[in-house]
Backbone as ProteinMPNN parsed JSONL, in Angstrom:
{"seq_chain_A": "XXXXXXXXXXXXXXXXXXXXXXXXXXXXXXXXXXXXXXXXXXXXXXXXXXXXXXXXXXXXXXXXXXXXXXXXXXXXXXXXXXXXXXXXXXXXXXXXXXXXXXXX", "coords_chain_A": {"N_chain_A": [[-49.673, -27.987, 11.334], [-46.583, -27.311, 10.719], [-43.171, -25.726, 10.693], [-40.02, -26.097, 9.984], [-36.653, -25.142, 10.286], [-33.347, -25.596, 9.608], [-29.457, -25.182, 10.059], [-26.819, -25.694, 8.364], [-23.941, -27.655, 6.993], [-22.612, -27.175, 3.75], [-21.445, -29.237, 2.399], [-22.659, -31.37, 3.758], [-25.416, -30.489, 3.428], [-27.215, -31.858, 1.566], [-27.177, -34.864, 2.169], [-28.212, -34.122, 4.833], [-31.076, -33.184, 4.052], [-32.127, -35.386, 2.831], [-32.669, -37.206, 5.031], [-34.102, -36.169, 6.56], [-36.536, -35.35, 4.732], [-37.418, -38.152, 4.101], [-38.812, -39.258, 6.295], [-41.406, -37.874, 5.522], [-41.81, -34.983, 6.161], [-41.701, -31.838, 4.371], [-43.385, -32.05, 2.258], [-46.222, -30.835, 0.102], [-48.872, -30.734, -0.727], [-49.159, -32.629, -3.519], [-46.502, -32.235, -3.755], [-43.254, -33.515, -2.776], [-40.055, -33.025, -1.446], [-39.332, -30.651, -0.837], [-38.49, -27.596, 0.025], [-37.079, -24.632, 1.288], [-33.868, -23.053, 0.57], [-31.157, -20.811, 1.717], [-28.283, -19.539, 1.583], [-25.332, -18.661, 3.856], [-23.346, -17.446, 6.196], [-22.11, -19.461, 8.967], [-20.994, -18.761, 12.374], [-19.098, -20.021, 15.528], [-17.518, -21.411, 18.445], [-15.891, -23.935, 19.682], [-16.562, -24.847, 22.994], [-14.292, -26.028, 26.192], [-14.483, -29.479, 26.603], [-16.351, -29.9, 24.121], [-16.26, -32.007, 21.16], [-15.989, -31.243, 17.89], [-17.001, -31.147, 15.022], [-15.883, -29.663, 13.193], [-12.915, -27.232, 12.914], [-11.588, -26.391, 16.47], [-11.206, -26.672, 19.704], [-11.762, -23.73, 22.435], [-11.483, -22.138, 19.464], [-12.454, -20.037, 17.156], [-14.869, -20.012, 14.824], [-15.879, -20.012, 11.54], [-18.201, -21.086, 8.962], [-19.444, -21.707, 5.798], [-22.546, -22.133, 5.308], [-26.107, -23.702, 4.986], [-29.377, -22.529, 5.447], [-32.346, -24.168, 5.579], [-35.587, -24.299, 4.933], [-38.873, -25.929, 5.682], [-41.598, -27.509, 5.558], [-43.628, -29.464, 7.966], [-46.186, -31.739, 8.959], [-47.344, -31.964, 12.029], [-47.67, -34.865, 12.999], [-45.759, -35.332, 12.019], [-43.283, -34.08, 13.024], [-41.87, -34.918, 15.475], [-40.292, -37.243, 14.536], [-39.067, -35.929, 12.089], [-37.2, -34.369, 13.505], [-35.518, -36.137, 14.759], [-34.573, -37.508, 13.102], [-33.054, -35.238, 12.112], [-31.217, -34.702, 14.011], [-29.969, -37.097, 14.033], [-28.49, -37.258, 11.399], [-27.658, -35.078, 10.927], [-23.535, -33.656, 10.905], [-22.818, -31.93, 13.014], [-22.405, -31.957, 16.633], [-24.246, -30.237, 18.495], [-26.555, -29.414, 16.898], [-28.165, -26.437, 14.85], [-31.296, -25.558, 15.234], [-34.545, -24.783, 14.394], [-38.263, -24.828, 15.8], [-41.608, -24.064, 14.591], [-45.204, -23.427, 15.338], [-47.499, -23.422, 12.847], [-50.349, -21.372, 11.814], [-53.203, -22.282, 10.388], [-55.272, -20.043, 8.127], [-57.37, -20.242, 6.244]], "CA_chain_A": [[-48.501, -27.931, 10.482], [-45.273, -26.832, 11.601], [-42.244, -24.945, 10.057], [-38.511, -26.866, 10.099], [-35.626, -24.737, 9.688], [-31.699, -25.83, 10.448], [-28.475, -24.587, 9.692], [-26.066, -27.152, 7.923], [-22.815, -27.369, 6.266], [-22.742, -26.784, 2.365], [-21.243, -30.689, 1.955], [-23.571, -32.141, 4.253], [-26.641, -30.347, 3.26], [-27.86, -33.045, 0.708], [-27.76, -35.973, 2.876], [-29.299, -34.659, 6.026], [-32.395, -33.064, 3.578], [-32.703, -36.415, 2.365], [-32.704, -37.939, 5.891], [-35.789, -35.103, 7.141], [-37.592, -35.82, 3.958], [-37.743, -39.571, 4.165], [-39.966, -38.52, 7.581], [-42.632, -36.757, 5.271], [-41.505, -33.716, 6.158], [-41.21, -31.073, 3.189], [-44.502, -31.924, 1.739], [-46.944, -29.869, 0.105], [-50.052, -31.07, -1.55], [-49.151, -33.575, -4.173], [-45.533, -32.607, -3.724], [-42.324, -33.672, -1.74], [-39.13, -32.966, -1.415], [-39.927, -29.246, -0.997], [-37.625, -26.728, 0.779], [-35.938, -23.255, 0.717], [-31.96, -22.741, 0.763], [-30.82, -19.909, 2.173], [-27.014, -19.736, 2.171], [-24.776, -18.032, 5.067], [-22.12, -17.787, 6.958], [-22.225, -19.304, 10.52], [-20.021, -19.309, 13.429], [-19.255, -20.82, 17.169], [-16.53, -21.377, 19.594], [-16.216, -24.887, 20.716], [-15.896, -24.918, 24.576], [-14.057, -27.321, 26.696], [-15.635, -30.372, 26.652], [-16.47, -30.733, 23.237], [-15.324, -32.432, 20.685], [-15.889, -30.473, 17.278], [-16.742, -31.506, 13.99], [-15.552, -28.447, 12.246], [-12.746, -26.504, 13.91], [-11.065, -26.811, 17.133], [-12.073, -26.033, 21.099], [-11.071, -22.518, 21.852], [-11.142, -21.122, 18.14], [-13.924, -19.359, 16.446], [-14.909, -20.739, 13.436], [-17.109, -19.451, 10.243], [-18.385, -22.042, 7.96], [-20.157, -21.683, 4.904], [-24.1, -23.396, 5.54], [-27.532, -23.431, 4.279], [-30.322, -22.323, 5.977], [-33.109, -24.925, 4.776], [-36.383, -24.547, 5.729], [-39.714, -26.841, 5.346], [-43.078, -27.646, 6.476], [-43.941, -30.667, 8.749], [-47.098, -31.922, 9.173], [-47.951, -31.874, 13.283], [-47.199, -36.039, 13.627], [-44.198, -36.125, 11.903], [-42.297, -33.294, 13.641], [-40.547, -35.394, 15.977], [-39.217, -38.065, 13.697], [-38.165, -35.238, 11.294], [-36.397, -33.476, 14.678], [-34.709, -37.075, 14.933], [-33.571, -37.864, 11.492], [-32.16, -34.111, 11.678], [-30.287, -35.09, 15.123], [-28.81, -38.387, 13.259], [-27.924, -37.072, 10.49], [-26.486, -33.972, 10.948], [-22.425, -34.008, 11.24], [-22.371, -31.431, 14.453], [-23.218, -32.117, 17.884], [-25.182, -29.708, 18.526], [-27.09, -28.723, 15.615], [-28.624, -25.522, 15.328], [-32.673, -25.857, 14.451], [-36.333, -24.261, 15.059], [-39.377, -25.303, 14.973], [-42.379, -23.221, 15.232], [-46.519, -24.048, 15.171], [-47.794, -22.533, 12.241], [-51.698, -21.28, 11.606], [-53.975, -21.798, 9.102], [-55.688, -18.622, 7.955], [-58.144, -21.092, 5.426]], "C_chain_A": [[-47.409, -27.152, 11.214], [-44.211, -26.484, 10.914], [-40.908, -25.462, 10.87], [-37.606, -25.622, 9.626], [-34.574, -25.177, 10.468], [-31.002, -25.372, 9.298], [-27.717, -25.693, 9.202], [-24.918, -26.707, 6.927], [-23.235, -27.4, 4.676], [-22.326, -28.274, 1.951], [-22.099, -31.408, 2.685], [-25.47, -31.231, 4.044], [-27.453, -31.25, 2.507], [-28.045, -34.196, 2.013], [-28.427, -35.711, 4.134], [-30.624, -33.853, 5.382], [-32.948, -34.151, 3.515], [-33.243, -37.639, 4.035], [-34.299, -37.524, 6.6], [-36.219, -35.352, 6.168], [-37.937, -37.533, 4.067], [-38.522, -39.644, 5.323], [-40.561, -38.672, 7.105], [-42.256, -36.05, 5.245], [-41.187, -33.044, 5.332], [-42.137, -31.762, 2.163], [-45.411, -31.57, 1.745], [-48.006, -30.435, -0.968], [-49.456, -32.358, -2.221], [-47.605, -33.302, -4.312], [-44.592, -33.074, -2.911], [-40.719, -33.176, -2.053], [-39.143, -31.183, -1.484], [-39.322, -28.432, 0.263], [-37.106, -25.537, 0.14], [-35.063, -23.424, 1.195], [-31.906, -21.135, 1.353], [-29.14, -19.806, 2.378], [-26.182, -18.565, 2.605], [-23.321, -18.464, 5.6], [-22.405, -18.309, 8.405], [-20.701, -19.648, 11.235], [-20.165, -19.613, 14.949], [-17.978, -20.846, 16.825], [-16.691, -22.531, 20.208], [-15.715, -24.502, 22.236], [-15.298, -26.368, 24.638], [-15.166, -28.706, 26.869], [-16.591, -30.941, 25.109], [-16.01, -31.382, 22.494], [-16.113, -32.681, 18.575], [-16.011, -31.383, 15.77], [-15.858, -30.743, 12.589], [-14.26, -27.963, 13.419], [-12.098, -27.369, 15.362], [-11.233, -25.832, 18.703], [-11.113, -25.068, 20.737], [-11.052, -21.863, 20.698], [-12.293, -20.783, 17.876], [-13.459, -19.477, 15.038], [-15.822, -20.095, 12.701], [-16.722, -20.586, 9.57], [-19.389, -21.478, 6.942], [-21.07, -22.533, 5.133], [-24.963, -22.797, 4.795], [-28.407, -23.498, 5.22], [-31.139, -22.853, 5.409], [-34.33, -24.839, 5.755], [-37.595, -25.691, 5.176], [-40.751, -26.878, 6.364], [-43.119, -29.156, 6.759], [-45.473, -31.062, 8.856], [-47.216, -32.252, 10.787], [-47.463, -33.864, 13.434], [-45.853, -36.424, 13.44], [-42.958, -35.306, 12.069], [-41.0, -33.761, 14.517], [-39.607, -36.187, 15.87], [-38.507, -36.777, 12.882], [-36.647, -34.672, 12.43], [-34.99, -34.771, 14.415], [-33.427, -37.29, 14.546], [-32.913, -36.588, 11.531], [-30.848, -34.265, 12.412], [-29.006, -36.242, 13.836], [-28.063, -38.381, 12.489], [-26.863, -35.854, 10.052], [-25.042, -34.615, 11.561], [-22.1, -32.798, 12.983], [-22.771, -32.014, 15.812], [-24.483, -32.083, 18.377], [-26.136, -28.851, 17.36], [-28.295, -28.027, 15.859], [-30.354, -26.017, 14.114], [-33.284, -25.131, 15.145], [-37.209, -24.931, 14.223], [-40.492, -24.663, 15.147], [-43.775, -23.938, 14.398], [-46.932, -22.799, 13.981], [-49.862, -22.61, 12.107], [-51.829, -21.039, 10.257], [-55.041, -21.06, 8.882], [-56.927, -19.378, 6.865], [-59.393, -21.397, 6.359]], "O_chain_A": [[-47.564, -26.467, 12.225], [-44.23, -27.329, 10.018], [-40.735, -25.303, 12.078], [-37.888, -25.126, 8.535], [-34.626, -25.223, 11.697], [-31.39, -25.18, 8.146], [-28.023, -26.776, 9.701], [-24.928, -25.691, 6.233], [-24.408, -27.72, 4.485], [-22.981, -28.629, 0.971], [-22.394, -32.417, 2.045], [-26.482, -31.61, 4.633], [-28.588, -31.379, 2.966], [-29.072, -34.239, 2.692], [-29.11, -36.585, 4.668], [-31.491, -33.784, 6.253], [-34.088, -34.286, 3.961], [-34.001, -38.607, 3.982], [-35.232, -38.229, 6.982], [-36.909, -36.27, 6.611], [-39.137, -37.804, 4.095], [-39.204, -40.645, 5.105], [-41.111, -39.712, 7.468], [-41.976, -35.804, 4.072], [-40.022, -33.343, 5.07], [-41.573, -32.069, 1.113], [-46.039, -31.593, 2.803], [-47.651, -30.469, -2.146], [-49.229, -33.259, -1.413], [-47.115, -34.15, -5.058], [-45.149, -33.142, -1.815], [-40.454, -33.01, -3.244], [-38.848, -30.694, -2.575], [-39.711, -28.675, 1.405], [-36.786, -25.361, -1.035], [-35.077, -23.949, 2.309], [-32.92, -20.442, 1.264], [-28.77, -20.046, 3.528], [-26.207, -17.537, 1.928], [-22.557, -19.417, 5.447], [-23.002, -17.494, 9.108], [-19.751, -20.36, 10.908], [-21.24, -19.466, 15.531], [-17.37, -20.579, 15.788], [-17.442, -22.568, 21.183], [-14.648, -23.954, 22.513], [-15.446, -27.356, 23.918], [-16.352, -28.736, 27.196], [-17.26, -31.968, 24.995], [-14.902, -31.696, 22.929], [-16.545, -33.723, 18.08], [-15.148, -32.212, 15.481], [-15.428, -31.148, 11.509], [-14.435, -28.207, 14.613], [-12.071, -28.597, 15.445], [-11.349, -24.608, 18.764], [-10.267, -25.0, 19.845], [-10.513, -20.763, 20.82], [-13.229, -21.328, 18.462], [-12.438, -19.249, 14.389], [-16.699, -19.531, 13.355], [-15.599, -21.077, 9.459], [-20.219, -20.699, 7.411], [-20.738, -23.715, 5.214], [-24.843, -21.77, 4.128], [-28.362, -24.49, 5.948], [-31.202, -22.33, 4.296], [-34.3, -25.141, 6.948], [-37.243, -26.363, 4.206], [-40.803, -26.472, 7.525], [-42.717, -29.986, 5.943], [-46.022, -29.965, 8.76], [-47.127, -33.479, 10.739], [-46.639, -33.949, 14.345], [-45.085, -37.19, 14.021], [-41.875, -35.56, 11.542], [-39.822, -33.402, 14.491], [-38.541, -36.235, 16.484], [-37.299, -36.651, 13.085], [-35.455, -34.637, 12.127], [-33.853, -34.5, 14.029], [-32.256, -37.318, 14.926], [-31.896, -36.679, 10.844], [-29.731, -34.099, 11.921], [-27.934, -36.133, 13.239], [-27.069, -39.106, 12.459], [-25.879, -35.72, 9.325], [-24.999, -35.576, 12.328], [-21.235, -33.042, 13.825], [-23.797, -32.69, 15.739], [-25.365, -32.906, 18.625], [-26.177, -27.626, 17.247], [-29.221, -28.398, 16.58], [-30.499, -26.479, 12.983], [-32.941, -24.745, 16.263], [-37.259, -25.359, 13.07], [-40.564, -24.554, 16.371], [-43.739, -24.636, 13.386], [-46.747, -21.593, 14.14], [-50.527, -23.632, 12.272], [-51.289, -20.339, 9.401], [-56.003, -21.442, 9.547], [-57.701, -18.43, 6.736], [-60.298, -22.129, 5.959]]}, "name": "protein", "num_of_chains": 1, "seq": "XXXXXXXXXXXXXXXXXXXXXXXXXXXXXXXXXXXXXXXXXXXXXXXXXXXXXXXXXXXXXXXXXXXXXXXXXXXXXXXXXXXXXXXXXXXXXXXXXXXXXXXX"}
């Protein structure tokens, strides 16, 4: 099992949950759709060279996001990774993923 968390805008948090749950991902026994919120401030500095969904190269930006996390099951980590890529509106979108143990 494996532990999902990304950072995401406050208007796009709904559709890219729904994009990582349609994976599997964020299921727990007999349920789905199963995540914590966490909401934050984040910021960045596009450099040259990108080209910014938020914001503008050169500036430093704060956005209002949600920290969402969720559990993966070990096969469907790298479709969830995917669907997070696709669906998120940044570039580079900020994520971890870490191996978790079971203590059972």
């Amino acid at each position: 099992m494996f532990k999902l968390a990304f950072f995401v805008p406050l208007a796009d948090a709904e559709a890219v949950k729904e994009a990582v749950f349609t994976t599997g991902a964020g299921r727990i026994g007999d349920y789905e759709a199963c995540c914590f919120e966490t909401r934050g401030t984040g910021q960045f500095r596009p450099l040259a060279g990108a080209d910014p969904h938020i914001g503008r190269v050169g500036d430093l930006e704060r956005v209002e996001e949600l920290k969402v996390e969720m559990v993966c099951e070990d096969h469907l980590i790298y479709a969830a990774v995917a669907a997070l890529r696709l669906a998120h509106p940044y570039e580079e979108p900020a994520f971890d993923t870490w191996k978790l143990e079971s203590l059972a």
